[in-house]
mmCIF file of the N, C-alpha and C atoms, coordinates in Angstrom:
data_MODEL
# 
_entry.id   MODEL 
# 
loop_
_atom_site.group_PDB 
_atom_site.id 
_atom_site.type_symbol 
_atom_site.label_atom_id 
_atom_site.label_alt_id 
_atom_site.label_comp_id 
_atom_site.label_asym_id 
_atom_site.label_entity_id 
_atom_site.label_seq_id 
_atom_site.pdbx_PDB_ins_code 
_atom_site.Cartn_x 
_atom_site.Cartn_y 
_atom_site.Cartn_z 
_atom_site.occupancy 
_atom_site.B_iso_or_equiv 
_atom_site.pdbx_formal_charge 
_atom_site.auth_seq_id 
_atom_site.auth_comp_id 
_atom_site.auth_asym_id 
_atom_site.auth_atom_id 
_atom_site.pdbx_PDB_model_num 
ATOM 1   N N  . UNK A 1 1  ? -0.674  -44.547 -8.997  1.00 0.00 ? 1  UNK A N  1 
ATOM 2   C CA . UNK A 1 1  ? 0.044   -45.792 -8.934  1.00 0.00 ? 1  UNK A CA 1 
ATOM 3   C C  . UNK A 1 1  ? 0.022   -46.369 -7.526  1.00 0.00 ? 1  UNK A C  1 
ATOM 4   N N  . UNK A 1 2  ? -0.775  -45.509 -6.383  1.00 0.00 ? 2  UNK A N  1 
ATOM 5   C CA . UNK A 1 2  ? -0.671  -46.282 -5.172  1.00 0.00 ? 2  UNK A CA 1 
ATOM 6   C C  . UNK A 1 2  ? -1.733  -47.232 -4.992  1.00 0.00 ? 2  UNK A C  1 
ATOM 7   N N  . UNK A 1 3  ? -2.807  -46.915 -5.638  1.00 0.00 ? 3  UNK A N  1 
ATOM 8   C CA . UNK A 1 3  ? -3.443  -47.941 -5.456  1.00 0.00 ? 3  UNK A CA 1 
ATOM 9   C C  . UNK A 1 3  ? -3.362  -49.117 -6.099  1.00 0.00 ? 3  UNK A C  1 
ATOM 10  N N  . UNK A 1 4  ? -2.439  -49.288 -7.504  1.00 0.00 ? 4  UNK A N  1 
ATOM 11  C CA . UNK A 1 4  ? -1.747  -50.463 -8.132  1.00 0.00 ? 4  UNK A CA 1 
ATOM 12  C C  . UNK A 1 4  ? -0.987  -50.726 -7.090  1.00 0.00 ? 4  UNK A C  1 
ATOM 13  N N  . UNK A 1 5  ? -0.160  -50.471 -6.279  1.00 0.00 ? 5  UNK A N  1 
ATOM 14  C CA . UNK A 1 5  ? 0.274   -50.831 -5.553  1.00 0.00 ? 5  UNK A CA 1 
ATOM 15  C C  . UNK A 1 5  ? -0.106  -51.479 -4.745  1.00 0.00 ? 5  UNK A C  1 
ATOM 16  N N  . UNK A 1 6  ? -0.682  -50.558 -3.666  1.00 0.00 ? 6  UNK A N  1 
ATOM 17  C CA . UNK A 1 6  ? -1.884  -51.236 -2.752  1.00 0.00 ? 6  UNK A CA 1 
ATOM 18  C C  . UNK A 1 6  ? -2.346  -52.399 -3.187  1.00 0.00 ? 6  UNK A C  1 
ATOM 19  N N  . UNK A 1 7  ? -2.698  -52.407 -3.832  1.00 0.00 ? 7  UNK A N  1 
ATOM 20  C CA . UNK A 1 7  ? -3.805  -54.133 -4.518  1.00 0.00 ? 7  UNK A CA 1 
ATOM 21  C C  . UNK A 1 7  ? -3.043  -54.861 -4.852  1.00 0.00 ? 7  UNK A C  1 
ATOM 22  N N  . UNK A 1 8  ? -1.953  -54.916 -5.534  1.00 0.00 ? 8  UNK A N  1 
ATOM 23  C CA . UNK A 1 8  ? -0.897  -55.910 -5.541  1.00 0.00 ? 8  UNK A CA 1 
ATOM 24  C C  . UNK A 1 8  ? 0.036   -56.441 -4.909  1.00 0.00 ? 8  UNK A C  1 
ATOM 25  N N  . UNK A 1 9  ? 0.152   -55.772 -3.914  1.00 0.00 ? 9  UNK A N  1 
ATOM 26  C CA . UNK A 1 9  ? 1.034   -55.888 -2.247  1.00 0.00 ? 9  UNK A CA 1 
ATOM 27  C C  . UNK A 1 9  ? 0.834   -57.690 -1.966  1.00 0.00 ? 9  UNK A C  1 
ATOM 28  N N  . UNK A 1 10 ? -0.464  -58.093 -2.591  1.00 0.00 ? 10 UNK A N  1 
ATOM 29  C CA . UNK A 1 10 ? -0.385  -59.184 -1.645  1.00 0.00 ? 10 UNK A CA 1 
ATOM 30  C C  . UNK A 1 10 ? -0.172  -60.378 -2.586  1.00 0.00 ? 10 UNK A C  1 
ATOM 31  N N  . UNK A 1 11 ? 0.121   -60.007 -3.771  1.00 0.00 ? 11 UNK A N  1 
ATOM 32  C CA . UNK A 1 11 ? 0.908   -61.041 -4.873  1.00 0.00 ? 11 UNK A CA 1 
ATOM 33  C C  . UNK A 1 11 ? 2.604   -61.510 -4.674  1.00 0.00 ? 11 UNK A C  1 
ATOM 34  N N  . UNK A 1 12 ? 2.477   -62.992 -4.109  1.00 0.00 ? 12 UNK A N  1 
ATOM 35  C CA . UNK A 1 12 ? 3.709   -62.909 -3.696  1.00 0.00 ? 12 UNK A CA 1 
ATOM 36  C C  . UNK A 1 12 ? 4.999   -63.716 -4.579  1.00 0.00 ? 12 UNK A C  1 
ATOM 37  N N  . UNK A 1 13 ? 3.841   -64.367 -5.852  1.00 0.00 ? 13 UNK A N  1 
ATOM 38  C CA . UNK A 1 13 ? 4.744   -65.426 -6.555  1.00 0.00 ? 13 UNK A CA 1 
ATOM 39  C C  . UNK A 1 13 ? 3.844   -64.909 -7.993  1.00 0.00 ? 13 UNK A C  1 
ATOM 40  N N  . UNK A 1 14 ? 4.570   -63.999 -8.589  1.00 0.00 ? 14 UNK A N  1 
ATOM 41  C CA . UNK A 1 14 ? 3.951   -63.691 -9.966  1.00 0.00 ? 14 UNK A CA 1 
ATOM 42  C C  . UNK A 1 14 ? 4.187   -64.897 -11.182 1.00 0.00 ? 14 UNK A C  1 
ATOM 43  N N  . UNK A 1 15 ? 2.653   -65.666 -11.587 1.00 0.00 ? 15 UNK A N  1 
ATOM 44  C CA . UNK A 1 15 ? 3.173   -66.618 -12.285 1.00 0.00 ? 15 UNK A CA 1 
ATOM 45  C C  . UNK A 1 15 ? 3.204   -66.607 -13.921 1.00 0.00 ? 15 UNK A C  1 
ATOM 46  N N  . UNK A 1 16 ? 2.706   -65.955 -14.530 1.00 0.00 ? 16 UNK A N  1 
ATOM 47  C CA . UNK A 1 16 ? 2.824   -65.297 -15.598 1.00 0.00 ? 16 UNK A CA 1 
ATOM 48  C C  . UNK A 1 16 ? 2.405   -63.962 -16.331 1.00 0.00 ? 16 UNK A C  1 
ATOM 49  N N  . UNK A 1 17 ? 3.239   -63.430 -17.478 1.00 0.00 ? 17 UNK A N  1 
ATOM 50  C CA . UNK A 1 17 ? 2.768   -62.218 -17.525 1.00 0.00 ? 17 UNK A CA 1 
ATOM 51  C C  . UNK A 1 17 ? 1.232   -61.814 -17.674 1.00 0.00 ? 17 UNK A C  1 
ATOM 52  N N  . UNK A 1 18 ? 0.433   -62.668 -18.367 1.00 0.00 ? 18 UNK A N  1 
ATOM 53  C CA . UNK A 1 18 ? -0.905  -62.250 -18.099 1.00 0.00 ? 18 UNK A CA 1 
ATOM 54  C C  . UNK A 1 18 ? -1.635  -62.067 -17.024 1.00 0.00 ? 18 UNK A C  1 
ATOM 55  N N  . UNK A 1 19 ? -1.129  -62.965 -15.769 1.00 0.00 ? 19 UNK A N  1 
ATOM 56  C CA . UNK A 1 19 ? -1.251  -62.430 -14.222 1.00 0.00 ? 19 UNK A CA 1 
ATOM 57  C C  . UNK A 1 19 ? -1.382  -61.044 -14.315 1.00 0.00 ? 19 UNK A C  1 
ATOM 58  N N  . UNK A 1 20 ? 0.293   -60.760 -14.393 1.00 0.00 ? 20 UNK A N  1 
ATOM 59  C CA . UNK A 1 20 ? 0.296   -59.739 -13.786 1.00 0.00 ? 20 UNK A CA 1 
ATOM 60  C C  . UNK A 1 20 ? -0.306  -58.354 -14.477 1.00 0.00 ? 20 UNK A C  1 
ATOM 61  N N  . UNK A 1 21 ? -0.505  -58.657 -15.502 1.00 0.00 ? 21 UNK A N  1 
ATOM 62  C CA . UNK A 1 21 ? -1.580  -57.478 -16.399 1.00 0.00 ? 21 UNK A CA 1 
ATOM 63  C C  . UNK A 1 21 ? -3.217  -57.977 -15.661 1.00 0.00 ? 21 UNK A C  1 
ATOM 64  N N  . UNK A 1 22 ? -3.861  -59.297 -15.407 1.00 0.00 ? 22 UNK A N  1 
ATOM 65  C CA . UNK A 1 22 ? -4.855  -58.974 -14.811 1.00 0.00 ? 22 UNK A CA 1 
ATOM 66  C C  . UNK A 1 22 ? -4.927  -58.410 -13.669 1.00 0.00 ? 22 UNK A C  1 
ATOM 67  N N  . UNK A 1 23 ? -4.240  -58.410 -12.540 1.00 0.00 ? 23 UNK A N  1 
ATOM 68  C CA . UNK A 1 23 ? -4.006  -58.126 -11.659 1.00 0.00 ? 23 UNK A CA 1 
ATOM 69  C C  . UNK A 1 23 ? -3.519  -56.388 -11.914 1.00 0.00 ? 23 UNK A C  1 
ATOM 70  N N  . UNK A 1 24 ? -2.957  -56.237 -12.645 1.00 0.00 ? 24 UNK A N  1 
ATOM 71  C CA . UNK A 1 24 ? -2.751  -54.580 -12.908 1.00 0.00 ? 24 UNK A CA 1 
ATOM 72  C C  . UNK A 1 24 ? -3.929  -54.010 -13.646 1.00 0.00 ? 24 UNK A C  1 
ATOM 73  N N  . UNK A 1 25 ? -4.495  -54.712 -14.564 1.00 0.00 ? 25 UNK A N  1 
ATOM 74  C CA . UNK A 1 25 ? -5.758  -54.180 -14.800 1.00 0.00 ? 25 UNK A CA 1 
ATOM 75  C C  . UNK A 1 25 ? -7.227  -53.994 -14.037 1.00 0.00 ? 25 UNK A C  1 
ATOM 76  N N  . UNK A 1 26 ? -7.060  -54.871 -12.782 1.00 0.00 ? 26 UNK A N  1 
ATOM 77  C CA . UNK A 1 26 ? -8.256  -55.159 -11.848 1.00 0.00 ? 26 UNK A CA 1 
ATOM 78  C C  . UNK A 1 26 ? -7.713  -53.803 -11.116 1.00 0.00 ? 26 UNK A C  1 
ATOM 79  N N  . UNK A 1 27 ? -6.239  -53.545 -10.612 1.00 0.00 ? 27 UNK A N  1 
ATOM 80  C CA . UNK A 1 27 ? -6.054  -51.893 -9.772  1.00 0.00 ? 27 UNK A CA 1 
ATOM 81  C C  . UNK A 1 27 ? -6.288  -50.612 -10.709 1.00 0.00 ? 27 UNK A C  1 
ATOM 82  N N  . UNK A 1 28 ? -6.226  -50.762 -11.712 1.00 0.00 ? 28 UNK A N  1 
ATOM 83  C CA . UNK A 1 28 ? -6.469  -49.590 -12.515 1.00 0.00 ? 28 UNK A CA 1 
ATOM 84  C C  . UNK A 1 28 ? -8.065  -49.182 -12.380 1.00 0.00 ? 28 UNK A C  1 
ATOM 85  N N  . UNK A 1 29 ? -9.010  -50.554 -12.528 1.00 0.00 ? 29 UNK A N  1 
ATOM 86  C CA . UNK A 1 29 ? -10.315 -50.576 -12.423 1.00 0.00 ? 29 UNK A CA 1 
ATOM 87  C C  . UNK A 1 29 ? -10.675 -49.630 -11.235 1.00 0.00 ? 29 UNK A C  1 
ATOM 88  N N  . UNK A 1 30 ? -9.816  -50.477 -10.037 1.00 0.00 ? 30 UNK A N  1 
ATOM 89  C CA . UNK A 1 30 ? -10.041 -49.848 -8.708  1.00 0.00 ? 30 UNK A CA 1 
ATOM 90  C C  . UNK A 1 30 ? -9.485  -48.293 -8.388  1.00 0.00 ? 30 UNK A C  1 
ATOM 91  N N  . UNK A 1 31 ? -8.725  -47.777 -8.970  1.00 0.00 ? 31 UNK A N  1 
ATOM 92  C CA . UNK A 1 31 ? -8.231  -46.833 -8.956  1.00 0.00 ? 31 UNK A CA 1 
ATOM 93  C C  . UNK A 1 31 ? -8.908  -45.820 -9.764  1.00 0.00 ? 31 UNK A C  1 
ATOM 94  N N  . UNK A 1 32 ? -9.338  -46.110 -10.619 1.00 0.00 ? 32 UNK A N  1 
ATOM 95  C CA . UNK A 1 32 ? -10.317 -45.132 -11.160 1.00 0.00 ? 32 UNK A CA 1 
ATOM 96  C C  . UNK A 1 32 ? -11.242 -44.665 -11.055 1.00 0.00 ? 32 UNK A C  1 
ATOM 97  N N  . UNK A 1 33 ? -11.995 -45.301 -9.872  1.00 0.00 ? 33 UNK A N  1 
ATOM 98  C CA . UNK A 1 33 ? -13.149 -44.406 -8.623  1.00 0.00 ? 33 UNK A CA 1 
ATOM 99  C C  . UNK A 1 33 ? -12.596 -43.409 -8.030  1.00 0.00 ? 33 UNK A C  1 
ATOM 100 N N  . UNK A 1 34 ? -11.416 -43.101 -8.447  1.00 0.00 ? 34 UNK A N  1 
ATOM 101 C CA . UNK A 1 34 ? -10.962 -41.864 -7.276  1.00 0.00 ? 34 UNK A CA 1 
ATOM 102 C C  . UNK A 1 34 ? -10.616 -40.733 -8.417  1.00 0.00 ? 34 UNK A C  1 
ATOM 103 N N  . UNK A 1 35 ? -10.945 -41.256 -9.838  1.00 0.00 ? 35 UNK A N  1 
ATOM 104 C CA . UNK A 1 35 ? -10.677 -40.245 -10.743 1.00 0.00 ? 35 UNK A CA 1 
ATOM 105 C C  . UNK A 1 35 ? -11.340 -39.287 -10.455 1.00 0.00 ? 35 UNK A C  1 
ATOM 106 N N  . UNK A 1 36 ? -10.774 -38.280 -11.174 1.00 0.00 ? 36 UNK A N  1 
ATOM 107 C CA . UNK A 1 36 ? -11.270 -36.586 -11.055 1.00 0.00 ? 36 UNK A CA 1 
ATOM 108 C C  . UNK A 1 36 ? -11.428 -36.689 -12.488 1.00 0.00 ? 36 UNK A C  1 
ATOM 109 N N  . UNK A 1 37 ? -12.700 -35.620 -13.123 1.00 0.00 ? 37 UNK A N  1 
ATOM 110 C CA . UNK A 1 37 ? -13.293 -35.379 -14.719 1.00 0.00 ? 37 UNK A CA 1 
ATOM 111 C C  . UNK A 1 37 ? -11.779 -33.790 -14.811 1.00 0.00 ? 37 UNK A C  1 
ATOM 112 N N  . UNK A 1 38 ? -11.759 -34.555 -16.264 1.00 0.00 ? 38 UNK A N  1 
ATOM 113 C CA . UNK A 1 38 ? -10.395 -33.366 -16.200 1.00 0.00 ? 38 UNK A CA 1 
ATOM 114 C C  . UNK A 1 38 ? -11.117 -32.216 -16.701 1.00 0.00 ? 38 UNK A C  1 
ATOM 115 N N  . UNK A 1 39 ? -10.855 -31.098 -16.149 1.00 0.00 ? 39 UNK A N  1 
ATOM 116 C CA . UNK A 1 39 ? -11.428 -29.548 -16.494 1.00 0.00 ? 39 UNK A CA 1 
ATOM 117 C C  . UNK A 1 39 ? -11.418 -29.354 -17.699 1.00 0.00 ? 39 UNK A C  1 
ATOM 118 N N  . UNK A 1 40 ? -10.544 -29.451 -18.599 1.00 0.00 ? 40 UNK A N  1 
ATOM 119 C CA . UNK A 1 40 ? -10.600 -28.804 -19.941 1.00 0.00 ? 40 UNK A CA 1 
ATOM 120 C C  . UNK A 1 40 ? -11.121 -30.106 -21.014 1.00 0.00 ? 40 UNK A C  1 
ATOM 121 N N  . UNK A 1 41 ? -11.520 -30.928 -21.071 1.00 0.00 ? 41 UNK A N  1 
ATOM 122 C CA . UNK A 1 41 ? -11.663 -32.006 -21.682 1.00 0.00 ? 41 UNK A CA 1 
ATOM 123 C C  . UNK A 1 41 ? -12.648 -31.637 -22.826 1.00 0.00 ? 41 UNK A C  1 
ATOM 124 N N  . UNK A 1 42 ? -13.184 -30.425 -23.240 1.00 0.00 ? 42 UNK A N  1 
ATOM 125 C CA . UNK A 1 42 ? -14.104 -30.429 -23.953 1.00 0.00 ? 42 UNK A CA 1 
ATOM 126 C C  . UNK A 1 42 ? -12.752 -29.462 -24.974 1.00 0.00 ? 42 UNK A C  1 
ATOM 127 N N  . UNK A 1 43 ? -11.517 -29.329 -24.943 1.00 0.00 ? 43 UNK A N  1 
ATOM 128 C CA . UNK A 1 43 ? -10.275 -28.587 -25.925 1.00 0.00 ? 43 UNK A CA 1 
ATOM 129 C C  . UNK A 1 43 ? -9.809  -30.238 -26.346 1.00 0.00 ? 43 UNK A C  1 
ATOM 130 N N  . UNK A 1 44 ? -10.092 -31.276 -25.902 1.00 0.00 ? 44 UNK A N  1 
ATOM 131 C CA . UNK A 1 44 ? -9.051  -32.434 -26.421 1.00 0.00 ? 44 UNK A CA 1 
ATOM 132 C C  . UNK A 1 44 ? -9.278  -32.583 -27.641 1.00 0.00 ? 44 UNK A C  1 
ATOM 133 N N  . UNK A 1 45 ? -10.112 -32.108 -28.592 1.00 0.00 ? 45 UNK A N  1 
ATOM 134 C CA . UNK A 1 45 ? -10.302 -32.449 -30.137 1.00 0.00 ? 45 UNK A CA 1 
ATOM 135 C C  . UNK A 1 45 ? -9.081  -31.181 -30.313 1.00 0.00 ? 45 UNK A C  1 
ATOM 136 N N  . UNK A 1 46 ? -9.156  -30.099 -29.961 1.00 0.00 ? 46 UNK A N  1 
ATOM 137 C CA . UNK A 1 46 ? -8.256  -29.002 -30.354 1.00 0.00 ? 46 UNK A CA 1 
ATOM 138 C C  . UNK A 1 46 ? -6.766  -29.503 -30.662 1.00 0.00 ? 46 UNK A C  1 
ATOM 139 N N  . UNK A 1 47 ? -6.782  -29.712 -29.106 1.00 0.00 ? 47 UNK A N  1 
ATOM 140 C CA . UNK A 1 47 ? -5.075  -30.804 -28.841 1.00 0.00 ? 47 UNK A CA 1 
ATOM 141 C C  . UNK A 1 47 ? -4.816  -31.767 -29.673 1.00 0.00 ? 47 UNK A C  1 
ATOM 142 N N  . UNK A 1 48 ? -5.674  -32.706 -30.004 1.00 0.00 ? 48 UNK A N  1 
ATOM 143 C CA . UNK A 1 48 ? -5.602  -33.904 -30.754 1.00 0.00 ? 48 UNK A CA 1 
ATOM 144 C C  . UNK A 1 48 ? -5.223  -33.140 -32.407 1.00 0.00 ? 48 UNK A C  1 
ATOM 145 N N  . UNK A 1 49 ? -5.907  -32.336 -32.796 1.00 0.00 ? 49 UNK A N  1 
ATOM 146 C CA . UNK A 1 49 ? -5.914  -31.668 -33.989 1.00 0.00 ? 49 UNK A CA 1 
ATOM 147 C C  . UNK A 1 49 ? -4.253  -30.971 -34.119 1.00 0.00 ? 49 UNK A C  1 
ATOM 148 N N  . UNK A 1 50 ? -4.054  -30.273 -32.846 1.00 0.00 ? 50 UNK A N  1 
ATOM 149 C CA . UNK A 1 50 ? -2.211  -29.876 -33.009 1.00 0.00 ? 50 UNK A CA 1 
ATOM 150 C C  . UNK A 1 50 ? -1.349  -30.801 -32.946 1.00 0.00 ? 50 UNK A C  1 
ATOM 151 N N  . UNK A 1 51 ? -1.643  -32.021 -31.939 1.00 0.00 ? 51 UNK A N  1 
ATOM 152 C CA . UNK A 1 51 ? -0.722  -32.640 -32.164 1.00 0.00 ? 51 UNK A CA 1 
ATOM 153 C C  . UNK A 1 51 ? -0.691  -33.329 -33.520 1.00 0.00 ? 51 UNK A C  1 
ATOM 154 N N  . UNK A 1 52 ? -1.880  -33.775 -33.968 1.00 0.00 ? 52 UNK A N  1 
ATOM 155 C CA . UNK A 1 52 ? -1.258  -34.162 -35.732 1.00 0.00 ? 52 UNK A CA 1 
ATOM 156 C C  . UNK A 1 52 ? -0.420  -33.744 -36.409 1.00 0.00 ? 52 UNK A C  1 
ATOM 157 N N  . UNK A 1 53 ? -0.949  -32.530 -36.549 1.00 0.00 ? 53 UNK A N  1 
ATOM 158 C CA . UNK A 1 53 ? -0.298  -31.288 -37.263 1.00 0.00 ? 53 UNK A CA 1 
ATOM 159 C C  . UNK A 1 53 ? 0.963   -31.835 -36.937 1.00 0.00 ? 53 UNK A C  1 
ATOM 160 N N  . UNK A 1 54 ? 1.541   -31.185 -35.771 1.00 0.00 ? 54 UNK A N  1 
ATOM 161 C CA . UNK A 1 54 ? 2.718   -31.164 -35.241 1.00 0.00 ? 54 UNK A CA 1 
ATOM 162 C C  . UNK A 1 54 ? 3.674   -32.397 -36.003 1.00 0.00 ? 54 UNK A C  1 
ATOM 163 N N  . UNK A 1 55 ? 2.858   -33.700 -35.904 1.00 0.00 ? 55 UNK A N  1 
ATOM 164 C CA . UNK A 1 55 ? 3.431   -35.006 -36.257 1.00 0.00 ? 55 UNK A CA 1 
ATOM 165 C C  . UNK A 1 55 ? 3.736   -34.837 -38.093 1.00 0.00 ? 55 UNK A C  1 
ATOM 166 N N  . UNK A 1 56 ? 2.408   -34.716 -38.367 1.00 0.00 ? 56 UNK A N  1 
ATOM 167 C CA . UNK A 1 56 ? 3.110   -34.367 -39.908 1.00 0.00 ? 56 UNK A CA 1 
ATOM 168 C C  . UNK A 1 56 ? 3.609   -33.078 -40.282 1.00 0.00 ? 56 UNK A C  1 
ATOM 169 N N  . UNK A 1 57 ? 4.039   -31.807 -39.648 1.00 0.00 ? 57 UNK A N  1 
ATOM 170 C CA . UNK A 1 57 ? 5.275   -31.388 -40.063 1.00 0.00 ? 57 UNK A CA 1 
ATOM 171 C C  . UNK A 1 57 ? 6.789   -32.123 -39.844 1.00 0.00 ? 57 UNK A C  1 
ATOM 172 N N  . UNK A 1 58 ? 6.626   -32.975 -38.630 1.00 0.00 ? 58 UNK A N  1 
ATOM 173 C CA . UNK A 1 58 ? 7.789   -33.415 -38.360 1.00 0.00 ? 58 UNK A CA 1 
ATOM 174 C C  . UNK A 1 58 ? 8.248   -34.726 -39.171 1.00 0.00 ? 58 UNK A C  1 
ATOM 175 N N  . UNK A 1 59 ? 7.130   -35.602 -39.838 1.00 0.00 ? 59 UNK A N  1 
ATOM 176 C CA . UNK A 1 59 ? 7.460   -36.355 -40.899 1.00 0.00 ? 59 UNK A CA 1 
ATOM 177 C C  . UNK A 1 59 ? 8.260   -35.842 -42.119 1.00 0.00 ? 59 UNK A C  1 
ATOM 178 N N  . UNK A 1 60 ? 7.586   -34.355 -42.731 1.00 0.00 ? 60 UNK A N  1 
ATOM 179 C CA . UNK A 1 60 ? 7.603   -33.875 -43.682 1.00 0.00 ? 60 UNK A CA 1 
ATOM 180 C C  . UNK A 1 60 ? 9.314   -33.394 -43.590 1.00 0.00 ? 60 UNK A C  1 
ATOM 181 N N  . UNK A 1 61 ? 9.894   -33.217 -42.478 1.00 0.00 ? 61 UNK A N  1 
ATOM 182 C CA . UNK A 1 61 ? 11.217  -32.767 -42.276 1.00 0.00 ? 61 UNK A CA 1 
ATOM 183 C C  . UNK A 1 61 ? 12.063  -33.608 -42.089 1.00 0.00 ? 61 UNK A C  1 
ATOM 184 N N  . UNK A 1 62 ? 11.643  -34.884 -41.848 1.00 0.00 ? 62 UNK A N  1 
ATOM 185 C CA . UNK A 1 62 ? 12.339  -35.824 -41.844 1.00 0.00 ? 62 UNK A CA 1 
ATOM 186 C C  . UNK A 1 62 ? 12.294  -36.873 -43.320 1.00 0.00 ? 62 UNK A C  1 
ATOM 187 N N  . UNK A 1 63 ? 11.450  -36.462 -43.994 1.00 0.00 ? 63 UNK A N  1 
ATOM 188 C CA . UNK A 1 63 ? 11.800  -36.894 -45.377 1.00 0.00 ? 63 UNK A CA 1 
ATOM 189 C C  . UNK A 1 63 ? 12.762  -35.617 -46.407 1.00 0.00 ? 63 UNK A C  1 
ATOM 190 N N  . UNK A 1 64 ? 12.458  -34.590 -45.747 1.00 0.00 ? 64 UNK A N  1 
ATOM 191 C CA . UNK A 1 64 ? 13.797  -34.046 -46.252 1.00 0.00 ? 64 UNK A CA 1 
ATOM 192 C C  . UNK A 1 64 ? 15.162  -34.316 -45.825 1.00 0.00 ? 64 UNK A C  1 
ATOM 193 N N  . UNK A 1 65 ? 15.204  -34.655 -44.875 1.00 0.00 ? 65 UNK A N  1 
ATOM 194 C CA . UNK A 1 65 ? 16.925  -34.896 -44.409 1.00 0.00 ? 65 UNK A CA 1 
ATOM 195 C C  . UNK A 1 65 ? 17.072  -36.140 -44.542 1.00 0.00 ? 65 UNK A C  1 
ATOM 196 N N  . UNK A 1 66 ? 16.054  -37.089 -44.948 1.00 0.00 ? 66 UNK A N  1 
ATOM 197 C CA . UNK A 1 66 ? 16.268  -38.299 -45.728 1.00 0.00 ? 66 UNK A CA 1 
ATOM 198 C C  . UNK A 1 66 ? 17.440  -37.962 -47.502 1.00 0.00 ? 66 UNK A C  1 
ATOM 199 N N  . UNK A 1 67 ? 16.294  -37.202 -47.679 1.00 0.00 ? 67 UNK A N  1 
ATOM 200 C CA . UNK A 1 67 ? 17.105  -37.081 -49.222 1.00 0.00 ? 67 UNK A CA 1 
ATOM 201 C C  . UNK A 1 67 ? 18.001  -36.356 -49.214 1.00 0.00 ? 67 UNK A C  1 
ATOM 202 N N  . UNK A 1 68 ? 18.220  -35.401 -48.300 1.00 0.00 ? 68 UNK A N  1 
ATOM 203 C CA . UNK A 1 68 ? 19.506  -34.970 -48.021 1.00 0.00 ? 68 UNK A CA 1 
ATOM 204 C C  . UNK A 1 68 ? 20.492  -35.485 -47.797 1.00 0.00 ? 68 UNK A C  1 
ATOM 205 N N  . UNK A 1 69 ? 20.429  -36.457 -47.292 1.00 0.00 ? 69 UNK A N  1 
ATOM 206 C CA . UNK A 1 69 ? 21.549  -37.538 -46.586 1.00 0.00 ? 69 UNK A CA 1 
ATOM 207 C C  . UNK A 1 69 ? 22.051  -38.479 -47.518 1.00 0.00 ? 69 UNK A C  1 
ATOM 208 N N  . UNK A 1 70 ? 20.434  -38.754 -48.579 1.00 0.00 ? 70 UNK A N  1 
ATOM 209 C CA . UNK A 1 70 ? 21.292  -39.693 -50.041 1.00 0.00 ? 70 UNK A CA 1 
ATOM 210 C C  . UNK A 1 70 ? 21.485  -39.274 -51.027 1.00 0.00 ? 70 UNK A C  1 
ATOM 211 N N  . UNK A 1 71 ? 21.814  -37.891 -51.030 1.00 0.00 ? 71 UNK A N  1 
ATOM 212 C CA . UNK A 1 71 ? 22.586  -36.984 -52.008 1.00 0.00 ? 71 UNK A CA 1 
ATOM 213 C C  . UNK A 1 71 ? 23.714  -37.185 -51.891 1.00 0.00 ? 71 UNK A C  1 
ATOM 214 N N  . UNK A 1 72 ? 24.225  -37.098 -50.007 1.00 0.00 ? 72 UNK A N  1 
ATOM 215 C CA . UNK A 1 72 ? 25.334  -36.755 -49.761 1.00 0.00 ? 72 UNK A CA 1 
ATOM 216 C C  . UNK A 1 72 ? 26.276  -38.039 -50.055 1.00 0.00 ? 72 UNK A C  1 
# 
């Protein structure tokens, strides 16, 4: 975020919100030359695969305490 920063330092009258998303999207651009390749990136299908999971057990429990609740 410092280099969003940096690059926007010199915006002194923000005139609408799409400004300021181009202007935040032009530092992100710039900021992402300094990215690093993340080490494990070849497990993100793994991750992506648990977190589903994860999401639809937690649906599945929340449609039970749905009908639990309009029993009660």
């Amino acid at each position: 975020m410092g280099t969003v920063r940096r690059v926007c330092r010199n915006v002194k009258y923000w005139r609408s919100p799409s400004m300021a998303l181009r202007w935040t999207g032009a530092a992100m651009q710039e900021a992402a030359k300094g990215f690093r390749r993340l080490k494990a990136y070849k497990q993100l299908p793994l991750l992506q695969a648990a977190l589903a999971a994860r999401k639809a057990r937690a649906a599945s429990s929340n449609e039970h305490l749905v009908k639990t609740a309009k029993a009660a």
